[in-house]
C-alpha positions in Angstrom: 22.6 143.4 35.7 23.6 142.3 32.1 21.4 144.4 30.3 22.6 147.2 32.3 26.1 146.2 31.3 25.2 146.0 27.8 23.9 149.5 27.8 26.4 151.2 29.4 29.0 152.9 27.2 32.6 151.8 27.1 34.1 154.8 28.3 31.8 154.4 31.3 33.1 150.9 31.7 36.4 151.6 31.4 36.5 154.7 34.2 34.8 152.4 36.3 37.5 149.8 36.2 39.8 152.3 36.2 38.2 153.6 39.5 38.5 150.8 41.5 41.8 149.9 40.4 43.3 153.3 42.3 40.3 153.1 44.9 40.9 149.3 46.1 44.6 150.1 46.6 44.6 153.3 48.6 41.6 151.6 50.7 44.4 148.5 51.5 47.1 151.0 52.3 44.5 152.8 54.5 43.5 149.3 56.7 47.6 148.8 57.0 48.6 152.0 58.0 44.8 152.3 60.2 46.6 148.6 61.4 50.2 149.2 61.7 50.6 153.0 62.6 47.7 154.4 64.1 46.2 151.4 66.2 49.9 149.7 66.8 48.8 146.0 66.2 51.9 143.9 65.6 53.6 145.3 68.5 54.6 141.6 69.9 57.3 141.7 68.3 59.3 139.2 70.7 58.2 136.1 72.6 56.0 135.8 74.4 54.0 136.4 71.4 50.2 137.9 72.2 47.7 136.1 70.0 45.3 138.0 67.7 42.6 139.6 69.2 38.8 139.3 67.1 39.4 142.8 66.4 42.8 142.4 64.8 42.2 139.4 62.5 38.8 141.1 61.9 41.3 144.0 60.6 43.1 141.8 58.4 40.5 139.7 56.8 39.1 142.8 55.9 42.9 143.9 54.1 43.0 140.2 52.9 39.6 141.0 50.9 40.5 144.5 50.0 44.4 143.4 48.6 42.4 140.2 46.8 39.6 142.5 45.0 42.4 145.4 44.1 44.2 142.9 42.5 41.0 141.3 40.6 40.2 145.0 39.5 43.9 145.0 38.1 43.3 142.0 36.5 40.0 142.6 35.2 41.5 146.0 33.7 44.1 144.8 32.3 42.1 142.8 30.3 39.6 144.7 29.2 42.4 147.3 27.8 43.6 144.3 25.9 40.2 143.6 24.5 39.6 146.9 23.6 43.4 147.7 21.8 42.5 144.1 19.9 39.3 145.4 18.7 41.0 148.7 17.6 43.6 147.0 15.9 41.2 144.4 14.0 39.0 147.5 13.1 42.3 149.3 11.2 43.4 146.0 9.6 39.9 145.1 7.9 
């Protein structure tokens, strides 16, 4: 996988990260609104509450994983655009 990495362009690498930084999110909306407005889980609302069922805390382990890699792809984004403005900037200073 590294070598790949290494011969991969930046622009490449940077629309990817830029891809699943907008894909990750839309996919978590998508499980919550799946969740919440099309197959009405969380509709106990008032004791008694119903427990989970497998297929509802399959549902949101699966929006816990999505929400946790979105915000890795943020991160990881973030960064890289930081690494690549501090390269542009030490390339105009030297």
């Amino acid at each position: 996988m590294m070598p790949m990495l290494h011969s991969t362009s930046e622009k490449k690498k940077f629309g990817v990260l830029l891809f699943a930084s907008f894909v990750l999110p839309c996919l978590s909306f998508v499980i919550l609104f799946l969740e919440y407005g099309v197959l009405n889980f969380g509709d106990s609302d008032f004791p008694p509450y119903q427990p989970d069922t497998l297929f509802e805390r399959a549902f949101n382990i699966a929006w816990f994983a999505v929400t946790v890699g979105a915000g890795l792809a943020w991160l990881c984004f973030i960064i890289y655009v930081s690494v690549l403005l501090f390269r542009a900037i030490k390339r105009r200073v030297a």
